[in-house]
C-alpha positions as MATLAB code, in Angstrom:
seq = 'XXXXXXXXXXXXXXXXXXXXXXXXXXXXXXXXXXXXXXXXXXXXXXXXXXXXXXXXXXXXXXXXXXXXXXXXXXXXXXXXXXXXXXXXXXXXXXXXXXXXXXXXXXXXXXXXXXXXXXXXXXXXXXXXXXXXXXXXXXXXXXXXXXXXXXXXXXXXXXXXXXXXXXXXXXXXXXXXXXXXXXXXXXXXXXXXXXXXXXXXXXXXXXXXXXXXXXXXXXXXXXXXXXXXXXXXXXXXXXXXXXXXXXXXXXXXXXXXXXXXXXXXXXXXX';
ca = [
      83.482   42.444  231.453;
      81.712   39.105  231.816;
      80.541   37.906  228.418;
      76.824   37.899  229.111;
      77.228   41.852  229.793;
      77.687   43.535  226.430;
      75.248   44.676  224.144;
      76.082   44.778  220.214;
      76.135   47.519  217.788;
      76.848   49.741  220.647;
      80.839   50.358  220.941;
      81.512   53.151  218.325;
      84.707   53.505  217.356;
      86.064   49.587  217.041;
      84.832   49.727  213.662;
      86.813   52.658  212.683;
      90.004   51.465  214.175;
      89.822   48.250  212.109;
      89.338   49.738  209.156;
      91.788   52.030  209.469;
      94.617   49.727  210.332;
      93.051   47.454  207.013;
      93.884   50.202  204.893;
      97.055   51.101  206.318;
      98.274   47.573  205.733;
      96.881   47.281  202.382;
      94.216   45.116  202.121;
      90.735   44.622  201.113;
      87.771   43.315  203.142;
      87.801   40.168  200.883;
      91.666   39.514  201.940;
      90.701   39.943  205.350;
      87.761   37.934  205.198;
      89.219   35.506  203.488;
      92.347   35.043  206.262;
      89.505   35.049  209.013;
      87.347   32.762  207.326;
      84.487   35.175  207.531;
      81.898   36.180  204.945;
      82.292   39.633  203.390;
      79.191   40.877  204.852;
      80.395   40.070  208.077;
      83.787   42.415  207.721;
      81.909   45.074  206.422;
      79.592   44.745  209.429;
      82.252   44.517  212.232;
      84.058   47.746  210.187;
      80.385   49.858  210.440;
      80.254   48.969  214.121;
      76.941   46.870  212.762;
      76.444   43.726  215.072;
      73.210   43.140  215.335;
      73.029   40.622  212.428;
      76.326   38.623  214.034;
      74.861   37.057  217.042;
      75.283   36.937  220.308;
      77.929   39.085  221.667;
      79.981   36.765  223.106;
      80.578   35.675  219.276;
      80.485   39.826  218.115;
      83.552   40.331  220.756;
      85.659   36.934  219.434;
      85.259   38.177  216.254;
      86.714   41.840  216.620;
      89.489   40.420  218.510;
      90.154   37.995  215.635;
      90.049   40.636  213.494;
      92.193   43.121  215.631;
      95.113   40.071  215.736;
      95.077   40.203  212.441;
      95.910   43.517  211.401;
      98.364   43.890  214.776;
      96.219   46.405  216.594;
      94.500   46.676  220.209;
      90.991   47.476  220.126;
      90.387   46.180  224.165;
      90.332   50.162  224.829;
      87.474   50.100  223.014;
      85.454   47.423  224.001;
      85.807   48.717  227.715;
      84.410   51.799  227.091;
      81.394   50.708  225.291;
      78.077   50.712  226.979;
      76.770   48.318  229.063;
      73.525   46.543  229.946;
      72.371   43.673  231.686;
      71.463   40.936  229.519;
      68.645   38.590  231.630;
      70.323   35.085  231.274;
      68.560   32.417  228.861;
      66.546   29.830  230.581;
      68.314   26.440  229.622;
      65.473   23.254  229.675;
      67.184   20.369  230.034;
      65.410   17.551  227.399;
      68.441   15.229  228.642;
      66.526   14.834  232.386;
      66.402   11.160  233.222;
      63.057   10.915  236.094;
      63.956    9.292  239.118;
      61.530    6.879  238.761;
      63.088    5.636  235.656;
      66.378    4.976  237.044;
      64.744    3.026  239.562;
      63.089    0.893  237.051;
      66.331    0.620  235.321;
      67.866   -0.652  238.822;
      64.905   -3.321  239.670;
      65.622   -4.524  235.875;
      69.348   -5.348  236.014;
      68.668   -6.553  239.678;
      66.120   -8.824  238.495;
      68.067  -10.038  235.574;
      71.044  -10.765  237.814;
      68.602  -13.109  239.980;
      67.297  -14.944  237.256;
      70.839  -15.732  235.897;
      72.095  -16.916  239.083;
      68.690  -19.064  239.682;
      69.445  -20.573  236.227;
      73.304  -21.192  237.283;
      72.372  -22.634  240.929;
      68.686  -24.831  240.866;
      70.650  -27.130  238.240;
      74.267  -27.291  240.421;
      72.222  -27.634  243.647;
      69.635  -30.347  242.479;
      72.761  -32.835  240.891;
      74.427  -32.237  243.882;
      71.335  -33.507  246.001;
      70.516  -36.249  243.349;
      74.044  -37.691  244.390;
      74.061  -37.615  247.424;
      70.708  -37.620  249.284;
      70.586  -41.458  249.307;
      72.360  -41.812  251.912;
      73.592  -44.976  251.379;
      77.058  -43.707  251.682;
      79.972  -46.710  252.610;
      81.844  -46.920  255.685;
      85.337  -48.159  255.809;
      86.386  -49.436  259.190;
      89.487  -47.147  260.259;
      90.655  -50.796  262.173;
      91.212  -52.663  258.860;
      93.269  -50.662  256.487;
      93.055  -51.235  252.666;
      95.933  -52.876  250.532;
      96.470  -52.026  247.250;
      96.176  -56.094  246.342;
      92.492  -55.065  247.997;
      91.900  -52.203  245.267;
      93.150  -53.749  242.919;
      91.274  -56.883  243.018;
      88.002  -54.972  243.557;
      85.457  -56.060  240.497;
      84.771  -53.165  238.427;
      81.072  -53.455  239.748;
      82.548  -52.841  243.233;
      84.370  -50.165  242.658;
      82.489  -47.101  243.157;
      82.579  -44.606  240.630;
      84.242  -41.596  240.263;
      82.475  -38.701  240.660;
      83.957  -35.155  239.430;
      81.887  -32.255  241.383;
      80.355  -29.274  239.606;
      81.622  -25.411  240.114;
      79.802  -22.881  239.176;
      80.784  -19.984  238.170;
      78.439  -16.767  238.877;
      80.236  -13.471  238.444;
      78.731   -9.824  237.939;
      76.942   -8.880  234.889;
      79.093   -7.155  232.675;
      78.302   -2.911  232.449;
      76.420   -2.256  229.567;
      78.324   -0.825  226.627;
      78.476    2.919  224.799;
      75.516    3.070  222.354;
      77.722    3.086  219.068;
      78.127    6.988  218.021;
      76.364    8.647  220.975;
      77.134   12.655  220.792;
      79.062   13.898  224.182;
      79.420   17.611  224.092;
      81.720   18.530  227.477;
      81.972   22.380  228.626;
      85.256   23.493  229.718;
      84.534   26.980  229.595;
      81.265   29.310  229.377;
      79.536   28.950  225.689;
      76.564   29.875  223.715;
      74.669   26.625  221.792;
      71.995   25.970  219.629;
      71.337   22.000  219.275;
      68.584   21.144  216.683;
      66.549   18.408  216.892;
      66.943   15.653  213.697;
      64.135   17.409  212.059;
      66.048   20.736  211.901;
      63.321   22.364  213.577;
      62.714   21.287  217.128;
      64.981   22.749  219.666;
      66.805   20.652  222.186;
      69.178   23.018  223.728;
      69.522   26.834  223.090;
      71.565   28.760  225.682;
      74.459   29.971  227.641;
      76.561   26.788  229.130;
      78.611   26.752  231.625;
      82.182   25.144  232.817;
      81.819   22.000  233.927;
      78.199   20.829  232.162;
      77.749   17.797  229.862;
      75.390   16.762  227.153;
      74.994   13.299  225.520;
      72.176   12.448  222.641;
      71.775    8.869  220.909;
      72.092    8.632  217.071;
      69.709   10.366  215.433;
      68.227   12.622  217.862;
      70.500   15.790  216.931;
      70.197   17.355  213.442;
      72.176   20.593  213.532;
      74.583   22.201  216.550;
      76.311   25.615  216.774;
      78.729   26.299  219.352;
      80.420   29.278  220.444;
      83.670   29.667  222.194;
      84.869   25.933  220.282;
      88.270   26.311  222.351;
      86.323   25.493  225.304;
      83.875   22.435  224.436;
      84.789   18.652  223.756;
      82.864   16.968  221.387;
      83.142   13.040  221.703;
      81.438   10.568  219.055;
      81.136    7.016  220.182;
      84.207    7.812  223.445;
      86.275    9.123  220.422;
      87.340   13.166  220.187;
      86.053   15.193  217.290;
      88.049   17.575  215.282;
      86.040   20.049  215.468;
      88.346   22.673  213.462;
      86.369   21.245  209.710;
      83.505   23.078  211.448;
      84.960   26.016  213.036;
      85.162   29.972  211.990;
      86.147   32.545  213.583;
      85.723   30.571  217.131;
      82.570   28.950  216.373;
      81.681   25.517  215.190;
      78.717   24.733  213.041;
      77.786   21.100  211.780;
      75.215   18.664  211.429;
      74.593   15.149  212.325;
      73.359   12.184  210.220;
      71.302    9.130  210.823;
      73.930    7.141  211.433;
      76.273   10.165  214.087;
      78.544   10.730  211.826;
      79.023   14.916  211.308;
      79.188   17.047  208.200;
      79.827   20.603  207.952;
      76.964   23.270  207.328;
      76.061   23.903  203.772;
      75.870   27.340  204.136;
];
């Protein structure tokens, strides 16, 4: 069943079976949630087959299965048999978009800077270079009459012509430019739901179903608060580094927020 299919709070009977198997083995919801690293409310809820207050169902369906591992019992039986409707998929807006006339601004900009670096490197090379020798007053040595050292040596310092060293210059390609220190890369190795505030908490940047194989990146202080589902399956990278994200996971899905400054802390609540 793919995981935009299901609707919650409509598979009776999964609650039942879990709390069944809880009491046969002894324990109360607050062990349980507890172990899962759920909120009571949220046991109790998943027990009375009473989802609508969980989320989305791709989160609804992680957490029964956590739950189900837990006590040692297979509640797939029931998931299969429970109703099923299609769910119109969410319409993702990128805010990410760079416009193609941008990046071509972005091109004529390093091109340009890359001429005037070399022009700065060459004019000076190129007008010594002409400065010594555009005289033309260049001596001839008859190939007949061979020098002597006694010759050389006996040269006047005046006579002897000076030593000249020639200039290299050295133009190689402008260096890439680097990582903006703490940029936010979230990678999708697998299908999840996110919710990615903006830094005001209030403004939202992303809010959707992802997909395998998408990417997101945001500078230092444009993110405020991000939820992601499925956590096995994303990558979160801070500055090229990997984030931990287990600090900020439960029961399969991360919550955390960002600071000024990139660095993440854990939802309050």
């Amino acid at each position: 069943m793919d995981s935009d299919q299901a609707v919650p709070g409509v598979s009776a009977g999964c609650g039942a079976v879990l709390r069944q198997a809880r009491e046969a083995a002894g324990m109360s919801i607050e062990q349980v949630a507890s172990q899962l690293r759920m909120t009571v409310r949220s046991v109790a809820n998943l027990e009375s087959d009473d989802w609508t207050s969980l989320g989305a169902p791709v989160f609804v369906r992680g957490q029964l299965r956590s739950y189900s591992r837990l006590l040692g019992v297979d509640i797939e039986p029931y998931i299969e048999q429970a109703p099923v409707a299609a769910v119109a998929p969410s319409t993702l807006v990128s805010h990410a978009h760079t416009p193609g006339y941008q990046r071509l601004a972005e091109q004529i900009g390093r091109r340009a800077i890359y001429v005037a670096i070399t022009a700065a490197i060459a004019v000076p090379v190129w007008l010594g270079t002409r400065s010594h020798f555009g005289n033309g007053d260049l001596a001839v040595q008859s190939l007949d009459v061979p020098a002597t050292i006694e010759q050389a040596e006996s040269a006047s310092p005046e006579q002897a012509a000076p030593r000249r060293t020639p200039l290299v210059a050295s133009i190689a390609s402008l260096p890439a430019a680097p990582q903006a220190a703490g940029a936010l890369t979230i990678t999708f190795n697998g299908d999840s739901w996110v919710e990615i505030l903006a830094a005001d908490n209030q403004r939202v940047l992303e809010r959707g179903l992802l997909t395998a194989g998408q990417q997101r990146s945001y500078a230092p202080g444009e993110v405020g608060r991000i939820k992601l589902g499925n956590v096995n399956a994303v990558e979160v990278k801070r500055g090229g580094a990997i984030v931990d994200l287990e600090p900020f996971s439960r029961a399969n899905v991360a919550r955390f927020t960002l600071s000024s400054d990139g660095s993440l802390a854990p939802v309050a609540n």
